[in-house]
C-alpha positions in Angstrom: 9.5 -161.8 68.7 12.4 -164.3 67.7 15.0 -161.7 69.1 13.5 -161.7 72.2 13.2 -165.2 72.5 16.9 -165.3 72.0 17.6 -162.4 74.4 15.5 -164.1 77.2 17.0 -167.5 76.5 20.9 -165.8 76.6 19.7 -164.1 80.1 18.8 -167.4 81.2 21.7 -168.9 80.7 24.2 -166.4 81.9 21.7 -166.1 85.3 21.4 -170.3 85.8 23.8 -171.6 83.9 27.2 -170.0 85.6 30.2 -172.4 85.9 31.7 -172.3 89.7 35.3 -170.7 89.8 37.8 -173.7 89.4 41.5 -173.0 89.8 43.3 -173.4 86.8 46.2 -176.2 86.3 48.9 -177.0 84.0 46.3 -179.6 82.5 44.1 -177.0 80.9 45.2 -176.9 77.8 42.7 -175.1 76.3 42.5 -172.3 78.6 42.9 -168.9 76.8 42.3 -165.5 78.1 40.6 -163.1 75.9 40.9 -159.1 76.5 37.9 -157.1 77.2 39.0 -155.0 74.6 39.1 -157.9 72.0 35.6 -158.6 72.8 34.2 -155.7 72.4 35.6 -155.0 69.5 34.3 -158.4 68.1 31.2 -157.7 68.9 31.0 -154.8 67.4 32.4 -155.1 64.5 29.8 -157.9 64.3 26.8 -155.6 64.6 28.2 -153.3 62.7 28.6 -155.8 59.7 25.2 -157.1 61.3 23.7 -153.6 59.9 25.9 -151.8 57.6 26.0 -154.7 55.0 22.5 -154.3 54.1 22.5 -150.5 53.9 25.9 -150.9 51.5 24.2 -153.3 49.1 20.6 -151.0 49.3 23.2 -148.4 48.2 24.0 -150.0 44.9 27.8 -151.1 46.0 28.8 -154.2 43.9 31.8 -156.8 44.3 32.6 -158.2 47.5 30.0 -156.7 48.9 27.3 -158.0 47.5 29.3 -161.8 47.3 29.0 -160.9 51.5 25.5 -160.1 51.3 24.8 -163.1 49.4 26.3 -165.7 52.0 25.2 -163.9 54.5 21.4 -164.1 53.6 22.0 -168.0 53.0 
């Protein structure tokens, strides 16, 4: 039920909450370009931490691993 209420909330917000298109000027310092690519891979490589960590540490790995599993249950 929490997932979904995240999921809604997310599609909400990329529905209402778009920014208009502004032209871009010298003064943006902060404006960065990211590659689809890079982005997808992100993301995946989240979800697939997001569910393989888990099955690695039910699997008996030690080490790192489990140090990851550890902070990432905190």
């Amino acid at each position: 039920m929490l997932v979904a209420a995240i999921a809604a909330a997310g599609l909400i917000g990329l529905v209402w909450l778009r920014p208009e298109p502004q032209a871009r000027t010298a003064e943006d310092a902060f404006a960065v370009s990211i590659p689809r690519w890079a982005s997808w891979t992100a993301i995946g490589g989240f979800f697939l931490l997001l569910a393989g960590l888990p099955l690695l540490i039910w699997a008996g790995a030690a080490g790192p691993a489990a140090v990851a599993d550890t902070f990432y249950r905190a």
